[in-house]
PyMOL Python script that loads the backbone (N, CA, C, O; Angstrom):
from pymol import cmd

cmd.read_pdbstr("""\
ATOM      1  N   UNK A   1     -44.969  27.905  29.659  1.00  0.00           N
ATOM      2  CA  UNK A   1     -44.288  28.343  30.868  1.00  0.00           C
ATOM      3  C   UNK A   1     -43.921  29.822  30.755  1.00  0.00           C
ATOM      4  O   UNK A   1     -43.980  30.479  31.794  1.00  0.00           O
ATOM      5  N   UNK A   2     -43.507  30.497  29.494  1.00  0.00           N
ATOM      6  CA  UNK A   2     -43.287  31.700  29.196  1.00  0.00           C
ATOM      7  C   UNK A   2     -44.669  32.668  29.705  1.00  0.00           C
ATOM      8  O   UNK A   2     -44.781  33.660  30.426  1.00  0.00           O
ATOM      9  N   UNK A   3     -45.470  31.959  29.056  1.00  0.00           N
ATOM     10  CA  UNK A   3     -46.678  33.038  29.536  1.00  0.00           C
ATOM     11  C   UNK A   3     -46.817  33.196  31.240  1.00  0.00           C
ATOM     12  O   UNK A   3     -46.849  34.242  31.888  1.00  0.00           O
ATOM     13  N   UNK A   4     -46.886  31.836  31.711  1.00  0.00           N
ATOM     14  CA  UNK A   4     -46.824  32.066  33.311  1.00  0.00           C
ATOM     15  C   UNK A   4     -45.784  32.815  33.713  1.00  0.00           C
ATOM     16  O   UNK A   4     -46.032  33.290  34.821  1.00  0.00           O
ATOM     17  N   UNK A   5     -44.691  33.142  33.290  1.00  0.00           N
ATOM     18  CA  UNK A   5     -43.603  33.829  33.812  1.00  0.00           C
ATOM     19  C   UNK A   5     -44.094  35.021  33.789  1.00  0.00           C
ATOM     20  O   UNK A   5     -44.218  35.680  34.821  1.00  0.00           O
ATOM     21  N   UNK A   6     -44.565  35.619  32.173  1.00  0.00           N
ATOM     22  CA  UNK A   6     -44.929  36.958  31.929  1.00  0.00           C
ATOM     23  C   UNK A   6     -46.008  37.313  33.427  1.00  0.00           C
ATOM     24  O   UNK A   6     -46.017  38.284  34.184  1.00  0.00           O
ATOM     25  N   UNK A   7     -46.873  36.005  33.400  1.00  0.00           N
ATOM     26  CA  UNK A   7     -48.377  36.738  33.784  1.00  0.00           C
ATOM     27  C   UNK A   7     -47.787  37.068  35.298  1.00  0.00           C
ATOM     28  O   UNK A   7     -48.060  38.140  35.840  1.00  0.00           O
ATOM     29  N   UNK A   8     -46.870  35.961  36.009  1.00  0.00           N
ATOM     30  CA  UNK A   8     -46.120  36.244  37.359  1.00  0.00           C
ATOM     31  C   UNK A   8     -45.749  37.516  37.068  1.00  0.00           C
ATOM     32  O   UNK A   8     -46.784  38.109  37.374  1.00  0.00           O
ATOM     33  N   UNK A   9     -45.136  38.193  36.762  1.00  0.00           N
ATOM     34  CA  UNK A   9     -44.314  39.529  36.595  1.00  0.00           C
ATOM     35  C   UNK A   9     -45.610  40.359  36.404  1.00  0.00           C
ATOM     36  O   UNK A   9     -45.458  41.228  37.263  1.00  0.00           O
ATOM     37  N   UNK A  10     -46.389  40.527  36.002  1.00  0.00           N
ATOM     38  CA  UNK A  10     -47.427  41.418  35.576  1.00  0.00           C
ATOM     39  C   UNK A  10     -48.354  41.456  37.163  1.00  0.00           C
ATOM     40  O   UNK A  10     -48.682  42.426  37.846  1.00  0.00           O
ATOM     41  N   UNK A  11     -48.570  40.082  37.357  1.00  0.00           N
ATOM     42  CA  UNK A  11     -49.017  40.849  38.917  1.00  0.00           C
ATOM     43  C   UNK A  11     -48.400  40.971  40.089  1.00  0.00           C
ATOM     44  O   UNK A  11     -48.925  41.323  41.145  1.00  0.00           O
ATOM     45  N   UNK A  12     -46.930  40.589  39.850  1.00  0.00           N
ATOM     46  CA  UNK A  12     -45.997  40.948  40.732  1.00  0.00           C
ATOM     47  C   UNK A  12     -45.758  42.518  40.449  1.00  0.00           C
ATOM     48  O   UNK A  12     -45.426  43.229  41.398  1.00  0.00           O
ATOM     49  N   UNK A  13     -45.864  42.883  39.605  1.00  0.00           N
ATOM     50  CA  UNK A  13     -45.613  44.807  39.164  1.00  0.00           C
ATOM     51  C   UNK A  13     -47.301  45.110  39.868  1.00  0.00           C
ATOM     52  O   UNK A  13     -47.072  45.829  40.841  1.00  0.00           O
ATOM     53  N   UNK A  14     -48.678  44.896  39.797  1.00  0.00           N
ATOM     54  CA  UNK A  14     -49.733  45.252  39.705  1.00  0.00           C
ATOM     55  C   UNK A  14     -49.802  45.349  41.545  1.00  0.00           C
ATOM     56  O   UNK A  14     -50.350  46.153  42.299  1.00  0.00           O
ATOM     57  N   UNK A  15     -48.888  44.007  41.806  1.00  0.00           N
ATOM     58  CA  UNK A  15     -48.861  43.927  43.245  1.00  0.00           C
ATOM     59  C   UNK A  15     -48.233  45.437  43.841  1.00  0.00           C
ATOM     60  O   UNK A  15     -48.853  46.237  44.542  1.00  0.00           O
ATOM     61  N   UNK A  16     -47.098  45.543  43.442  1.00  0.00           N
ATOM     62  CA  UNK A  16     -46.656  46.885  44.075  1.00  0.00           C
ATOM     63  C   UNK A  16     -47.006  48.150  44.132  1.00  0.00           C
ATOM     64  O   UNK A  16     -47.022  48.960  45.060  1.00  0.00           O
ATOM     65  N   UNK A  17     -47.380  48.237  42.633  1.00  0.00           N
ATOM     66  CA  UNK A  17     -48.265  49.572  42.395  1.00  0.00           C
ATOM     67  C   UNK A  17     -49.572  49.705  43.544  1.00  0.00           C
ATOM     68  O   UNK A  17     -50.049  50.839  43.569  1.00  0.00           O
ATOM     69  N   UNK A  18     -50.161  48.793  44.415  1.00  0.00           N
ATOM     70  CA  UNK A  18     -51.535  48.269  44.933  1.00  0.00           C
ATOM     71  C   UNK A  18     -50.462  48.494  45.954  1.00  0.00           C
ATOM     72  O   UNK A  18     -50.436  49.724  45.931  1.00  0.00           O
ATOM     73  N   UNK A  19     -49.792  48.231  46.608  1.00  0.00           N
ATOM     74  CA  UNK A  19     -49.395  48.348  47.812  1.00  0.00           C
ATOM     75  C   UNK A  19     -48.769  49.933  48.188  1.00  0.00           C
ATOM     76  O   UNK A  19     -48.432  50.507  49.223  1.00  0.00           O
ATOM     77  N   UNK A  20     -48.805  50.167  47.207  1.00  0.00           N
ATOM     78  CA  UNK A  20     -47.844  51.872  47.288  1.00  0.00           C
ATOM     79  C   UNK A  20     -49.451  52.715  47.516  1.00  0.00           C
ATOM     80  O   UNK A  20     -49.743  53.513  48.407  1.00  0.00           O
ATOM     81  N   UNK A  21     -50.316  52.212  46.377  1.00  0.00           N
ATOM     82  CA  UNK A  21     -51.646  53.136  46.929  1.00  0.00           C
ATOM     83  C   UNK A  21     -52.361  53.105  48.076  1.00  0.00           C
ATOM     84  O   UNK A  21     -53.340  53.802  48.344  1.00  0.00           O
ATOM     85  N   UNK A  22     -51.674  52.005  48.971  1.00  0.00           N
ATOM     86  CA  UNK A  22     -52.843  51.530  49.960  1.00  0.00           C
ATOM     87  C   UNK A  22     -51.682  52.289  50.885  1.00  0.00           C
ATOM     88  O   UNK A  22     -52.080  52.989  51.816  1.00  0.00           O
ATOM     89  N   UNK A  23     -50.246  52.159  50.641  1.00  0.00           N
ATOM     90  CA  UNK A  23     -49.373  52.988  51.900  1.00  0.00           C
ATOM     91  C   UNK A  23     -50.158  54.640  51.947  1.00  0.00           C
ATOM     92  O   UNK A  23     -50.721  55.155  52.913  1.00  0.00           O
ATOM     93  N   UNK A  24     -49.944  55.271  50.425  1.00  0.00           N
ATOM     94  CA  UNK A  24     -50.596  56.295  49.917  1.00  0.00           C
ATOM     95  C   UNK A  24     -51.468  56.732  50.672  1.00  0.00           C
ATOM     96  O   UNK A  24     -51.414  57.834  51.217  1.00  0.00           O
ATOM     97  N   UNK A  25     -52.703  55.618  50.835  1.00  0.00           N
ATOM     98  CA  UNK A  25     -53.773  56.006  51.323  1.00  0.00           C
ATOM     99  C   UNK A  25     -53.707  55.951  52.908  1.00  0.00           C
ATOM    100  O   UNK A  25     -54.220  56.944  53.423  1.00  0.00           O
ATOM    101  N   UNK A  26     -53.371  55.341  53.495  1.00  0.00           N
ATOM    102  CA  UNK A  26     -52.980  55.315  54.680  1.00  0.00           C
ATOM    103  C   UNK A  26     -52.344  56.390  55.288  1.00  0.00           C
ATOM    104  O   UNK A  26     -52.794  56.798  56.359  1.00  0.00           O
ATOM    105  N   UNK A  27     -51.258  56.981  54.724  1.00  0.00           N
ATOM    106  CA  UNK A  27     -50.777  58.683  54.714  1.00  0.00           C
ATOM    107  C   UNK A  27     -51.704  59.647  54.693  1.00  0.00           C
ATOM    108  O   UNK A  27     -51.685  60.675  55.369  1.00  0.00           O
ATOM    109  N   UNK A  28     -52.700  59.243  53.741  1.00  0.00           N
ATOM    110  CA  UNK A  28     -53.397  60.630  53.502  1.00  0.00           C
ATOM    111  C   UNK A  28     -54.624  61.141  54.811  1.00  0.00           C
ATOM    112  O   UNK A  28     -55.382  60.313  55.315  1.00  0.00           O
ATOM    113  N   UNK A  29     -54.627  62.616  55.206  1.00  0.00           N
ATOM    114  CA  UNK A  29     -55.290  62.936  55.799  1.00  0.00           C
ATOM    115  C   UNK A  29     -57.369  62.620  55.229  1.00  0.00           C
ATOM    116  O   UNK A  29     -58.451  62.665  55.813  1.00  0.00           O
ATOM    117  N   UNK A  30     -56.907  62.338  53.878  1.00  0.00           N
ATOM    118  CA  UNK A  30     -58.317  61.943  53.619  1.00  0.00           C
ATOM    119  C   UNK A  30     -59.108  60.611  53.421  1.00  0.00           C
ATOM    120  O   UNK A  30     -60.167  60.300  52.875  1.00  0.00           O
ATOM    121  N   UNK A  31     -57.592  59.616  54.479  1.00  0.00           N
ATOM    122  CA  UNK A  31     -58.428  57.995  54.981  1.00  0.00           C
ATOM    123  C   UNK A  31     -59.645  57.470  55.128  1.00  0.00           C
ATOM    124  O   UNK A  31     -60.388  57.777  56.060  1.00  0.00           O
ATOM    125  N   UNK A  32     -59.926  56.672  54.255  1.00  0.00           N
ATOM    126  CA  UNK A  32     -61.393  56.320  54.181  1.00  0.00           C
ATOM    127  C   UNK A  32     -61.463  54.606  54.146  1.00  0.00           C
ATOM    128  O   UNK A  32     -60.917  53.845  53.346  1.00  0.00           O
ATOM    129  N   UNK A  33     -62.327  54.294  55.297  1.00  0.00           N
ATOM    130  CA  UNK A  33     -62.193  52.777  55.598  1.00  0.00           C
ATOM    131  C   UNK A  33     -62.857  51.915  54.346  1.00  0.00           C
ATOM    132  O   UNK A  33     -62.612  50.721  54.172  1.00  0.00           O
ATOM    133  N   UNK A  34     -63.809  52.769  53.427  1.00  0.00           N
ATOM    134  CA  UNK A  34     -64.380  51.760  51.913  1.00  0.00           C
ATOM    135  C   UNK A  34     -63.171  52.003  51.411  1.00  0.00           C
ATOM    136  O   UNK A  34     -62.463  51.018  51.199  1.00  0.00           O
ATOM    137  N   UNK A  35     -62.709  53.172  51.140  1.00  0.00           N
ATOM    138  CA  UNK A  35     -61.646  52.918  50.066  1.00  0.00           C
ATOM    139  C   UNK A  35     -60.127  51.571  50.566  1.00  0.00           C
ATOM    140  O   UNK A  35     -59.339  50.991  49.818  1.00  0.00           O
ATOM    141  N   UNK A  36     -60.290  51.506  52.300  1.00  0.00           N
ATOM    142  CA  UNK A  36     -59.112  50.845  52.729  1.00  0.00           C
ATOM    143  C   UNK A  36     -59.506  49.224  51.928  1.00  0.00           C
ATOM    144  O   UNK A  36     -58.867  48.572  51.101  1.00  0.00           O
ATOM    145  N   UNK A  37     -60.751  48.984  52.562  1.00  0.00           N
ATOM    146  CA  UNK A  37     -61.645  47.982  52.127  1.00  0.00           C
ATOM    147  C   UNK A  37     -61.784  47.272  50.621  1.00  0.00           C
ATOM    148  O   UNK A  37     -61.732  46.094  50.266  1.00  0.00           O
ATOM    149  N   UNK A  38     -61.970  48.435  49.949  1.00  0.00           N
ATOM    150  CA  UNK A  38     -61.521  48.072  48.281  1.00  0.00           C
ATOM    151  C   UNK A  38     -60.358  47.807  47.946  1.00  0.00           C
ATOM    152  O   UNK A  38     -60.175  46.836  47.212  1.00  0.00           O
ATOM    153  N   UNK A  39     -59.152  48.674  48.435  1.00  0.00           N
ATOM    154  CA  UNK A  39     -57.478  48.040  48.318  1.00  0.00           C
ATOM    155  C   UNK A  39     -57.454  46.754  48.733  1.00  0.00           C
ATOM    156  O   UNK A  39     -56.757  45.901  48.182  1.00  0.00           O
ATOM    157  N   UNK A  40     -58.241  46.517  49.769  1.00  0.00           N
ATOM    158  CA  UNK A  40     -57.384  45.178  50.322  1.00  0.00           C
ATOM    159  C   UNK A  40     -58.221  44.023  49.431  1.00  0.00           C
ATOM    160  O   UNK A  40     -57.593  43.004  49.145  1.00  0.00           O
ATOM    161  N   UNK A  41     -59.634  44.145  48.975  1.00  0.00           N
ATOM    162  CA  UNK A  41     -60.188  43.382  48.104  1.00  0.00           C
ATOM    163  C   UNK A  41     -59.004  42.668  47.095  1.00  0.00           C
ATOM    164  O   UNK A  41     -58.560  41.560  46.795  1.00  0.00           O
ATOM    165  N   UNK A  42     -58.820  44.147  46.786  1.00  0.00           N
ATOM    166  CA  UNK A  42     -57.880  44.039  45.356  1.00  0.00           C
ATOM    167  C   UNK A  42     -56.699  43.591  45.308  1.00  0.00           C
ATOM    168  O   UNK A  42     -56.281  43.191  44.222  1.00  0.00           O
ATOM    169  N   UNK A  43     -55.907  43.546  46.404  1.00  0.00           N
ATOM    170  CA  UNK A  43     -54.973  43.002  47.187  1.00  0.00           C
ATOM    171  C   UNK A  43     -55.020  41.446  47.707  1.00  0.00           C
ATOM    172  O   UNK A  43     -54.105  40.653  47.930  1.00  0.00           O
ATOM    173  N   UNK A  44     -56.187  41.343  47.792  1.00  0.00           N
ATOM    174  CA  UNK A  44     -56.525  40.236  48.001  1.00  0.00           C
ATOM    175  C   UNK A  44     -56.503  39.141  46.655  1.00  0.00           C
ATOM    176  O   UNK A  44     -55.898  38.072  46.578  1.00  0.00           O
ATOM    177  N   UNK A  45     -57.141  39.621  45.913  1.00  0.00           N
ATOM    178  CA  UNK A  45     -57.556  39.651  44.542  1.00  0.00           C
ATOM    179  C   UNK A  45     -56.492  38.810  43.916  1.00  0.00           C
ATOM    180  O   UNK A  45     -56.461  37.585  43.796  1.00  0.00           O
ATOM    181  N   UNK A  46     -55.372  39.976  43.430  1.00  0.00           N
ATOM    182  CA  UNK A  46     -54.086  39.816  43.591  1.00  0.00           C
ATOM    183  C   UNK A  46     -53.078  38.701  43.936  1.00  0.00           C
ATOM    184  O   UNK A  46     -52.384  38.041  43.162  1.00  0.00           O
ATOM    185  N   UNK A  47     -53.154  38.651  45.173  1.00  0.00           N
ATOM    186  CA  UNK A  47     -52.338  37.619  45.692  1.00  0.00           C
ATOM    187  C   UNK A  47     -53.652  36.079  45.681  1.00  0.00           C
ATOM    188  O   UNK A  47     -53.754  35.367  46.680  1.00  0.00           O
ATOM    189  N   UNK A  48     -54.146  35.935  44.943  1.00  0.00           N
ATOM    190  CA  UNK A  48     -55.026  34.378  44.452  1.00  0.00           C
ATOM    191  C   UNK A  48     -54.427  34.564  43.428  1.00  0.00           C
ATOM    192  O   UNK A  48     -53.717  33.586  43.196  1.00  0.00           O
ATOM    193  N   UNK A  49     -54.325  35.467  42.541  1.00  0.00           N
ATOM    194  CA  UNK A  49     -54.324  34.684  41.169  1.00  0.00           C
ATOM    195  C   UNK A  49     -53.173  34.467  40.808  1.00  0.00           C
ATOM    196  O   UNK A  49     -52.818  33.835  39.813  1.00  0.00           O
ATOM    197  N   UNK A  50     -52.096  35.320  42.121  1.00  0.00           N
ATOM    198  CA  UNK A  50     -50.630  35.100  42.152  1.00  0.00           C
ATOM    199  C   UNK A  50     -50.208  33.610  42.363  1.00  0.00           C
ATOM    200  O   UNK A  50     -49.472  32.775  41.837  1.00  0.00           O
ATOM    201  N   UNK A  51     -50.839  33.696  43.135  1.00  0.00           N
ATOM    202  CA  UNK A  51     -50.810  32.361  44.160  1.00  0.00           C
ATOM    203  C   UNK A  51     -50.973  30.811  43.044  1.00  0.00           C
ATOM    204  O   UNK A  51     -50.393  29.728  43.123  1.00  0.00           O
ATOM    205  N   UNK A  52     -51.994  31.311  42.072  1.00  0.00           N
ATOM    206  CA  UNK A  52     -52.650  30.329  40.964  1.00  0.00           C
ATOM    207  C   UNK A  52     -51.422  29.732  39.802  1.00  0.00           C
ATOM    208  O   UNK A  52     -50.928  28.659  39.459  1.00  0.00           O
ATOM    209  N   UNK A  53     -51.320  31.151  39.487  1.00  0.00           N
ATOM    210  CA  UNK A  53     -49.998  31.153  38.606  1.00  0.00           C
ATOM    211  C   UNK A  53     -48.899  30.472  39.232  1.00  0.00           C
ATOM    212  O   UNK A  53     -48.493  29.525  38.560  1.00  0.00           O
ATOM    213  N   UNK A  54     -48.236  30.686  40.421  1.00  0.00           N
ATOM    214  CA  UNK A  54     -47.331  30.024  40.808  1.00  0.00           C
ATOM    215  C   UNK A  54     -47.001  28.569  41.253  1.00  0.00           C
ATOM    216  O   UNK A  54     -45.965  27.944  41.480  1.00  0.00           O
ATOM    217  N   UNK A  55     -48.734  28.223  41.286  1.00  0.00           N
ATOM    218  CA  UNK A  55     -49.193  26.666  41.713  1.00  0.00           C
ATOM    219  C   UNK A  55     -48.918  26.061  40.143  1.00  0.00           C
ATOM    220  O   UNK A  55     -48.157  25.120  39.917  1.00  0.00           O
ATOM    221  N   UNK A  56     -49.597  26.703  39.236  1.00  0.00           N
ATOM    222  CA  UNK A  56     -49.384  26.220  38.041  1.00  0.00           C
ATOM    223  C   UNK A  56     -48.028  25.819  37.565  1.00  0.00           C
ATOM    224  O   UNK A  56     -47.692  24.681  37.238  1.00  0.00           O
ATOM    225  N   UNK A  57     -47.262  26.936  37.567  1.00  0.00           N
ATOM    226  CA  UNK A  57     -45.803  26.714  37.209  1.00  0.00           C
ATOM    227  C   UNK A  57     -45.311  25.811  37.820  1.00  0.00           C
ATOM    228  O   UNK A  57     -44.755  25.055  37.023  1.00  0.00           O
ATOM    229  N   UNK A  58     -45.150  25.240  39.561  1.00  0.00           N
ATOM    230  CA  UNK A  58     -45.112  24.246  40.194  1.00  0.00           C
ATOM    231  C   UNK A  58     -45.434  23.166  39.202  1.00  0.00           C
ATOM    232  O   UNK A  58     -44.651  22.594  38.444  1.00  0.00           O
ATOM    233  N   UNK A  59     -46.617  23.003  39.329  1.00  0.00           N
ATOM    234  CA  UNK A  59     -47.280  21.404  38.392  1.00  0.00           C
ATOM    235  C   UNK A  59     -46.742  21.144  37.082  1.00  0.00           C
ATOM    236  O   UNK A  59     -46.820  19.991  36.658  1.00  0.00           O
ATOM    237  N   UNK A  60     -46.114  22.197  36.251  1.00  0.00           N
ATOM    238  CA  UNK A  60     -45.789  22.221  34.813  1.00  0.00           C
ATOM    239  C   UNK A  60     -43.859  21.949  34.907  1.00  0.00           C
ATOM    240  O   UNK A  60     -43.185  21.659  33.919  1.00  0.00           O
ATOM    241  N   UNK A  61     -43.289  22.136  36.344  1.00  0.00           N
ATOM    242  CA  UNK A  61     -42.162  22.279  36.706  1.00  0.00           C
ATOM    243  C   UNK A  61     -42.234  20.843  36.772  1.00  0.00           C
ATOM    244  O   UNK A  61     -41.708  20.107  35.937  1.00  0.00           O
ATOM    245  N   UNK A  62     -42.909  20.440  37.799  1.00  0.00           N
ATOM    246  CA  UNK A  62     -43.295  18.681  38.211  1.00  0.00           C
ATOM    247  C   UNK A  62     -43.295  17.693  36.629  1.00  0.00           C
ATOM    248  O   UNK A  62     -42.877  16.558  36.399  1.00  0.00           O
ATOM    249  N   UNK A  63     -43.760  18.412  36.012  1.00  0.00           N
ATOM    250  CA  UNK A  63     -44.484  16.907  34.916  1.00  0.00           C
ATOM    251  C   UNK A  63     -43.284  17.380  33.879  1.00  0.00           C
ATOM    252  O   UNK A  63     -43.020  16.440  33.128  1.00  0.00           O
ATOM    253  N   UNK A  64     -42.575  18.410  33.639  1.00  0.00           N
ATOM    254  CA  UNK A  64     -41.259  18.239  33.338  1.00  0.00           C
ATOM    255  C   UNK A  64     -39.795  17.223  33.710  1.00  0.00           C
ATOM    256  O   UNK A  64     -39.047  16.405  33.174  1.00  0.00           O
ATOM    257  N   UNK A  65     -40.004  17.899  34.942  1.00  0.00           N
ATOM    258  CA  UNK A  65     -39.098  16.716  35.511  1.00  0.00           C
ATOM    259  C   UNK A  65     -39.373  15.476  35.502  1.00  0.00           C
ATOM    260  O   UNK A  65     -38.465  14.646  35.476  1.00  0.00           O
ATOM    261  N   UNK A  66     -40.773  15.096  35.523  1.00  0.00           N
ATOM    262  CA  UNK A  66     -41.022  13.754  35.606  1.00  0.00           C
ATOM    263  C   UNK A  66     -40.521  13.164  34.574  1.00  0.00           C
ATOM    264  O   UNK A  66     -39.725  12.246  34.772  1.00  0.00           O
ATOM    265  N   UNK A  67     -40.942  13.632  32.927  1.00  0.00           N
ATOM    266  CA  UNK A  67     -40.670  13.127  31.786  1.00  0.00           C
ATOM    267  C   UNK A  67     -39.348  13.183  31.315  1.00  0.00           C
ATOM    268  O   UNK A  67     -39.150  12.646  30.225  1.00  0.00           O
ATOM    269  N   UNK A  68     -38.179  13.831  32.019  1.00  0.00           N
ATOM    270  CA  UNK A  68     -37.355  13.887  31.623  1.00  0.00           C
ATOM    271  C   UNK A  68     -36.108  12.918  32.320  1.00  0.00           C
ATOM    272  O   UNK A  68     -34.929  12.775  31.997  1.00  0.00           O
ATOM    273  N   UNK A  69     -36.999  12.274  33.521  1.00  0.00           N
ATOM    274  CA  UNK A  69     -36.209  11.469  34.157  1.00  0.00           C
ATOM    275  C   UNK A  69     -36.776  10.078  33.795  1.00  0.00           C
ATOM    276  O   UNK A  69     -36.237   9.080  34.273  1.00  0.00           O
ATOM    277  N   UNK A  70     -37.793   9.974  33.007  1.00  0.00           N
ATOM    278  CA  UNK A  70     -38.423   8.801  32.206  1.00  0.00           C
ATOM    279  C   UNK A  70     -38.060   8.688  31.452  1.00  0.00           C
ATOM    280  O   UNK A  70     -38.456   7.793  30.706  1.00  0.00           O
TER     281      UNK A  70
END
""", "prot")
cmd.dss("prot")
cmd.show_as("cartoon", "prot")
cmd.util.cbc("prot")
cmd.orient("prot")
């Protein structure tokens, strides 16, 4: 469960840094729709494996409780 915590925090930080470049880029007079395109990939990216991790911890939260009320 420790590691899922770590790995949550690691792309919860990876998440923000990715959202500050895509504001970044959005500011910049030198906007470019591949580069918008690749952020949001990655962004995309991102929020699955976030999403994975947090499903996991769910299921490992579940079969805790289960055994401990058994």
């Amino acid at each position: 469960m420790r590691h899922l915590k770590a790995t949550e925090l690691k792309l919860l930080q990876e998440r923000t840094k990715l959202q500050r470049r895509i504001d970044e880029a959005i500011a910049s007079p030198k906007w470019s729709g591949e580069t918008m395109q690749e952020l949001n990939r990655n962004l995309d990216r991102l929020e699955s494996e976030l999403h994975g991790v947090r499903g996991e911890m769910r299921r490992l939260e579940r079969e805790d409780s289960g055994s401990e009320g058994g």
